[in-house]
SEDOVEX-167001 format. One record per residue (C-alpha): residue number from 0; residue in one letter; x, y, z. Coordinates in Angstrom, 2 decimals. Example, Ala and Ser with C-alpha at 12.3 -4.5 7.8 and 13.67 -1.06 7.14 Angstrom:
BEGIN
n res east north up
0 A 12.30 -4.50 7.80
1 S 13.67 -1.06 7.14
This chain:
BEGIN
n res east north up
0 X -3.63 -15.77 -24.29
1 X -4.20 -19.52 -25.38
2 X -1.15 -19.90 -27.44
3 X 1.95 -21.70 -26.59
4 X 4.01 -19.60 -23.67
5 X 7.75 -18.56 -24.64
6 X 10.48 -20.79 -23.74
7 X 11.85 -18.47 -21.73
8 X 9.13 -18.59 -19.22
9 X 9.52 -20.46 -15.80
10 X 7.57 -23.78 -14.67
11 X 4.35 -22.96 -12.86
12 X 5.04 -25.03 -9.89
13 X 8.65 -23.34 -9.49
14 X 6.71 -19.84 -8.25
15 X 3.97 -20.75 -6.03
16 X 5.97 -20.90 -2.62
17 X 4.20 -17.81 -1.49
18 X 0.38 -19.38 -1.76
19 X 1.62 -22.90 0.03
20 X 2.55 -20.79 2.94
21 X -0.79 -20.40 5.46
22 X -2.07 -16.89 6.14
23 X -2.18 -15.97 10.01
24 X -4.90 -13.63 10.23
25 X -8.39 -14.68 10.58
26 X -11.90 -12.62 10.09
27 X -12.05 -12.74 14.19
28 X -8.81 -11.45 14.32
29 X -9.31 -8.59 11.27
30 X -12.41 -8.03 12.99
31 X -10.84 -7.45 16.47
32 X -8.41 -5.53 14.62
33 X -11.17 -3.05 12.99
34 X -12.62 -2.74 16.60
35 X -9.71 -1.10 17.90
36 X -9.06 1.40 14.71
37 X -12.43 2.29 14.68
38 X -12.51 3.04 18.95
39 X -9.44 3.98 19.99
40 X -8.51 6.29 16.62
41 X -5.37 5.95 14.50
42 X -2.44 7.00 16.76
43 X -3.36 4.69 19.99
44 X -3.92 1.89 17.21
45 X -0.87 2.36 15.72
46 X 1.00 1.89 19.18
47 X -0.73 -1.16 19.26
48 X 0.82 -1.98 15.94
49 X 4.42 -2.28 17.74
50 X 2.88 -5.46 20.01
51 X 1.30 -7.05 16.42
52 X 4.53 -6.63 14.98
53 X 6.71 -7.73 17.15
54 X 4.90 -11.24 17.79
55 X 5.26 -11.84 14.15
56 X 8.75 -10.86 14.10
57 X 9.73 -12.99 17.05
58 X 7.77 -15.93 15.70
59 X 8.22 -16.08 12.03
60 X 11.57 -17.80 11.30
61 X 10.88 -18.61 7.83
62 X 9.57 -15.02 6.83
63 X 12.30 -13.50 9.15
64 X 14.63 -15.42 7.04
65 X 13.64 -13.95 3.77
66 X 13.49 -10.34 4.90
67 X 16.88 -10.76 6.17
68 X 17.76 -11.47 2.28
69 X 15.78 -9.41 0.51
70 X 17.08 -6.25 2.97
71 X 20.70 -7.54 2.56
72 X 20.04 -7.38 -1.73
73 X 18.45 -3.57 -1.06
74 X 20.95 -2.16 1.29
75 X 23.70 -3.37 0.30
76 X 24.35 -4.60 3.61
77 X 23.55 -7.06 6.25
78 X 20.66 -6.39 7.97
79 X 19.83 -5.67 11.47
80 X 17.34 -6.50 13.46
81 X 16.40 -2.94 13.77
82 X 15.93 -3.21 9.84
83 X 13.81 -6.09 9.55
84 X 11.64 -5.14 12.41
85 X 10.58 -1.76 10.80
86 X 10.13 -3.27 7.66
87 X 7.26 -5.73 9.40
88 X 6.10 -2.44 10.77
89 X 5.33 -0.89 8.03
90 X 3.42 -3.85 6.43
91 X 1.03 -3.85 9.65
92 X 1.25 -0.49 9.16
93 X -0.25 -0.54 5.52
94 X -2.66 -3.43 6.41
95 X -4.43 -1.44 9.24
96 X -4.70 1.64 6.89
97 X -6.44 -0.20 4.61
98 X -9.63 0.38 6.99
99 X -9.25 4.06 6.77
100 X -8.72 4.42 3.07
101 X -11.59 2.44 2.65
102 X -13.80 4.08 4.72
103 X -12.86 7.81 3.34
104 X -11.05 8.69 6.16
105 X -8.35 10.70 4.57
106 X -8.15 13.77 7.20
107 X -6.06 11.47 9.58
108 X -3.23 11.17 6.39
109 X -0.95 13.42 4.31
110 X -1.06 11.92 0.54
111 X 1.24 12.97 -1.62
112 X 1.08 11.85 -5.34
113 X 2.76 12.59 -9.02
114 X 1.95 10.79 -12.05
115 X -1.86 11.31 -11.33
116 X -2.36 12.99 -14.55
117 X -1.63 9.61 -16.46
118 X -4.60 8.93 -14.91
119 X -6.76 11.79 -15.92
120 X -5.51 11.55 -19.53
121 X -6.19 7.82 -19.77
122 X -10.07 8.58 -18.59
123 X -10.49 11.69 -21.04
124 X -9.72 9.06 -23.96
125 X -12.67 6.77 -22.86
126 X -10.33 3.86 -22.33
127 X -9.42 3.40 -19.17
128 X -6.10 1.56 -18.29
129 X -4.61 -1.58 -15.97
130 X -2.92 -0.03 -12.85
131 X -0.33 -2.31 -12.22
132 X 0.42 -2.60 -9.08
133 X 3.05 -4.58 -6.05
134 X 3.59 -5.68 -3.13
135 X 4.82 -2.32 -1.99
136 X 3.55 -0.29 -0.15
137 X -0.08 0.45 0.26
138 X -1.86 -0.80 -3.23
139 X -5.43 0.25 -1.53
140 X -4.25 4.18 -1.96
141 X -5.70 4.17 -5.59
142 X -8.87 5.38 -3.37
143 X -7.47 8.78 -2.84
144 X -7.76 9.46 -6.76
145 X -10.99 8.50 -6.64
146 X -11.69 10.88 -3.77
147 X -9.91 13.95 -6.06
148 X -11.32 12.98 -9.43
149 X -14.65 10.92 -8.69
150 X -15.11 10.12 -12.11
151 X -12.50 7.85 -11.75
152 X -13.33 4.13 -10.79
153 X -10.74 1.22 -10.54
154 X -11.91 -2.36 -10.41
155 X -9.31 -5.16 -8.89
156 X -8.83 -8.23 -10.65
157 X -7.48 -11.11 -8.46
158 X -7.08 -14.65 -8.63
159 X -9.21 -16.93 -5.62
160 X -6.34 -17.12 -3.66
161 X -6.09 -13.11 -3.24
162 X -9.85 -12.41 -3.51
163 X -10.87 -14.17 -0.67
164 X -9.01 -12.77 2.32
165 X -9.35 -9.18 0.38
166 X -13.34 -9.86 -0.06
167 X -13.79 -10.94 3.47
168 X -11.45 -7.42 4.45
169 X -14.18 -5.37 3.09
170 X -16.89 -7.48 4.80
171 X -15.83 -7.21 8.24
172 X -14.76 -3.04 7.42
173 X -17.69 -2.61 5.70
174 X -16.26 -0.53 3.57
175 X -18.32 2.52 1.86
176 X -16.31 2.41 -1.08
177 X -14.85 -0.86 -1.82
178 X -13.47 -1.67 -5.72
179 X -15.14 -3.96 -7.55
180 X -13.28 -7.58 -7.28
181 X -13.16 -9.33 -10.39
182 X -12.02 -13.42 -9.59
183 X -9.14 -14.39 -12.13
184 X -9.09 -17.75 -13.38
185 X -12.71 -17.63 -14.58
186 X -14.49 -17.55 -17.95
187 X -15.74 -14.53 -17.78
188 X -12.81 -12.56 -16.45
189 X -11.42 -11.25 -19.36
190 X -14.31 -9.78 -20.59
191 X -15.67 -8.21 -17.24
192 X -12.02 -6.59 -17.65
193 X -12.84 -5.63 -20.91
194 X -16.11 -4.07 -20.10
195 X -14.74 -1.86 -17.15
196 X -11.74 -0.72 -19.82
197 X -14.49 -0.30 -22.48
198 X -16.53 2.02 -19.89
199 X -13.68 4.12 -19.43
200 X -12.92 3.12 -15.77
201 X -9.44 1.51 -14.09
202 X -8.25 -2.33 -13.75
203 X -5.98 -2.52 -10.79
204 X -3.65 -6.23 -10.62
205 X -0.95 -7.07 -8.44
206 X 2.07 -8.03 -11.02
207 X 4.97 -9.57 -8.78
208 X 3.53 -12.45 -7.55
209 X 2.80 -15.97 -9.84
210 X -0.05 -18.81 -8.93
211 X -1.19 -21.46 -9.79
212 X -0.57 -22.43 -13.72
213 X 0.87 -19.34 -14.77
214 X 4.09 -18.97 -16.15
215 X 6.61 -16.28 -15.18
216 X 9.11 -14.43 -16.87
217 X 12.61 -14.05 -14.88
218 X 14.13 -10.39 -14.63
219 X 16.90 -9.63 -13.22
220 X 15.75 -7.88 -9.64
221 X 18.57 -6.22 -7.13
222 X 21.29 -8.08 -8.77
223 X 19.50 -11.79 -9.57
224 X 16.78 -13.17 -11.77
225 X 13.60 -13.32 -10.05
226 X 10.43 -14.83 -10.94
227 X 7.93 -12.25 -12.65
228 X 4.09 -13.18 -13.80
229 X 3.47 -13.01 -17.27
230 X -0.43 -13.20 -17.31
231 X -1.28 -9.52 -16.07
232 X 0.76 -7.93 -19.22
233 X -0.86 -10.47 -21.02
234 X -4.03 -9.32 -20.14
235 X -3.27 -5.50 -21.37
236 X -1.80 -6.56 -24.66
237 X -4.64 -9.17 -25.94
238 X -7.17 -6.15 -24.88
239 X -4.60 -3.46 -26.82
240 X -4.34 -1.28 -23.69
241 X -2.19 1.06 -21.76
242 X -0.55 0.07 -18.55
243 X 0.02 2.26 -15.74
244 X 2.31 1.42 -12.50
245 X 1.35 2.21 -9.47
246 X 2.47 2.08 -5.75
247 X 1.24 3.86 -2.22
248 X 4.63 4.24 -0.88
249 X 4.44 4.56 3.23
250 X 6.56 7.25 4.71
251 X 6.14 6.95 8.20
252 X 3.74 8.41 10.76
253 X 0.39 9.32 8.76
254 X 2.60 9.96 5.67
255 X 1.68 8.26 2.11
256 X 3.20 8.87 -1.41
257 X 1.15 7.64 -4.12
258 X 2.94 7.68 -7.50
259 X 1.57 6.65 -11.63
260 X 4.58 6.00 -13.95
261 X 3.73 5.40 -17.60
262 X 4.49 1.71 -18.23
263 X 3.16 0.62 -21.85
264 X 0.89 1.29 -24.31
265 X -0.43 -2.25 -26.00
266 X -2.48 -0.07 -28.29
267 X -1.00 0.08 -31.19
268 X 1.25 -3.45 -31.17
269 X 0.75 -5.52 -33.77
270 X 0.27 -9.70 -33.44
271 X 3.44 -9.99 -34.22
272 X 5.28 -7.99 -32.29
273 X 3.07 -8.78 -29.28
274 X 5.16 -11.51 -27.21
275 X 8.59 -8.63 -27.31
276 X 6.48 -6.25 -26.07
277 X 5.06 -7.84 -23.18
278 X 8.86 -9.53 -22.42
279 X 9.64 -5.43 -22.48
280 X 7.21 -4.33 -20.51
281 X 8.09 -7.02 -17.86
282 X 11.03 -5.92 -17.68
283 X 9.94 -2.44 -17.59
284 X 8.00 -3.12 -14.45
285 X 10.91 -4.82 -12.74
286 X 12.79 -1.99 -13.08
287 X 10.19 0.66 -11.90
288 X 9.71 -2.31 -8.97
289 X 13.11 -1.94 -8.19
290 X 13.85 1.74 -8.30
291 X 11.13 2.11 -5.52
292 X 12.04 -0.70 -3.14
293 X 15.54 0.86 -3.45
294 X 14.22 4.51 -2.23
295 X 11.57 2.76 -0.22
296 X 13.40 -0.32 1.64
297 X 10.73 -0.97 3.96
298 X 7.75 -0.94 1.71
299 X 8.41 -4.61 0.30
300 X 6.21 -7.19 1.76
301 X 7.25 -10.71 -0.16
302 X 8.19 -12.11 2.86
303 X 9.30 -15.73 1.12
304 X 11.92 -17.16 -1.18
305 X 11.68 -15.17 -4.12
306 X 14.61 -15.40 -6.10
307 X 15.23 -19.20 -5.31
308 X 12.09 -19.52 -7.47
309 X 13.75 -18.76 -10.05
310 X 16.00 -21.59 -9.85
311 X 18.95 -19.15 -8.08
312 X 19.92 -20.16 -4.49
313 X 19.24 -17.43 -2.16
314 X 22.82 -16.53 -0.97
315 X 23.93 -16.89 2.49
């Protein structure tokens, strides 16, 4: 991972809009938040949800802005109000199911899933896998696989910008059954990584996002190149592993779908041949990436420029 990056690959500082833009939420707030789930049940919270949702909505021109676009790109259409709205629904949706998930609470959903035998196979050959994952949807459902096959453990490697606010989530839930967090960015990342694969257990990493120093491939995404990180296939092909996708796709009401799609298999690539195969599997995931947000509309929560990242002006 030390050598020189591609050409091809996109200036840091042109994909980092998303972390310069201040979180809203607070630990008082989450807090208050967990409060009312854990009082007042699911279905009197959710109602709740509409309020939440539609402050945000009302006073978030720059995010309002971008959904607009991205919905426009994925529908083929403008969008309407009545669009954008229930896609900010659904992300508070996903955010205050987190708490459930977390706390085992799976009687109150119907989960759905295929793929999960990617899983199982992956485990049986004492390697584990990286469960790549997105902003889509509902990335905390890998817990239901846990709850089926409880041999099955995923870690979640993050860099300090993502770890906090997720760390301090399962403070304030106090979560029974919170992942492991391993910080990106550190010395010893790669080979806590390593030793989770190496025990046979799961490393889960959000792949659509860039930070910091690390460079980005672009991929064309519903009809424009769009910046995509190169560091988490990076990751799978210097340890010579296979690479699962992943997504908790929300289906309204108390309804998840939870899908595994073989992505690569680092395995067996040679030195050589290493930088084509992670450009391929990039692209790979882009494609997976887009085929969901396509079925799923209102799962995608980038709310922020990103295709103009990639040096393509956002069209009006």
């Amino acid at each position: 991972m030390s050598g020189p990056h591609p050409p091809a690959d996109i200036p840091p500082a042109a994909s980092t809009q998303w972390v310069q833009t201040p979180e809203r939420g607070s630990a008082t707030v989450l807090a208050a938040g967990v409060y009312l789930a854990t009082r007042i049940g699911r279905p009197l919270a959710h109602r709740i949800l509409h309020l939440v949702s539609a402050y945000f909505f009302l006073f978030g021109p720059s995010a309002r802005h971008w959904s607009q676009d991205y919905l426009r790109r994925v529908l083929g259409r403008r969008a309407r109000a009545s669009d954008r709205y229930r896609q900010y629904y659904a992300f508070a949706t996903t955010i205050m199911d987190r708490f459930y998930f977390l706390q085992e609470r799976y009687d109150a959903f119907e989960v759905t899933s295929e793929g999960q035998e990617l899983m199982i196979e992956a485990h049986r050959n004492g390697q584990g896998a990286l469960l790549l994952g997105a902003h889509l949807g509902s990335f905390a459902l890998v817990s239901t696989v846990g709850r089926r096959q409880p041999e099955l453990k995923v870690a979640m490697a993050m860099y300090d910008e993502q770890a906090g606010p997720v760390t301090t989530f399962f403070r304030v839930t106090q979560a029974t059954n919170a992942p492991e967090v391993i910080p990106l960015g550190h010395l010893d990342a790669m080979l806590r990584i390593r030793d989770c694969l190496d025990a046979g257990r799961f490393v889960g990493m959000l792949a659509d996002r860039s930070i910091a120093d690390s460079p980005s491939q672009p991929v064309n995404f519903l009809g424009a190149p769009a910046p995509f990180p190169t560091g988490p296939m990076r990751v799978a092909a210097a340890l010579r592993r296979k690479v699962i996708f992943m997504t908790g796709l929300y289906r309204g009401g108390n309804r998840y779908h939870v899908v595994f799609r073989e992505l690569a298999d680092f395995s067996d690539v040679s030195r050589g041949d290493r930088d084509a195969a992670v450009r391929a599997a990039i692209e790979r995931f882009a494609q997976l990436l887009e085929q969901y947000t396509r079925s799923d509309p209102y799962n995608w929560f980038n709310f922020y420029d990103f295709w103009q990242s990639a040096g393509v002006a956002a069209p009006r």
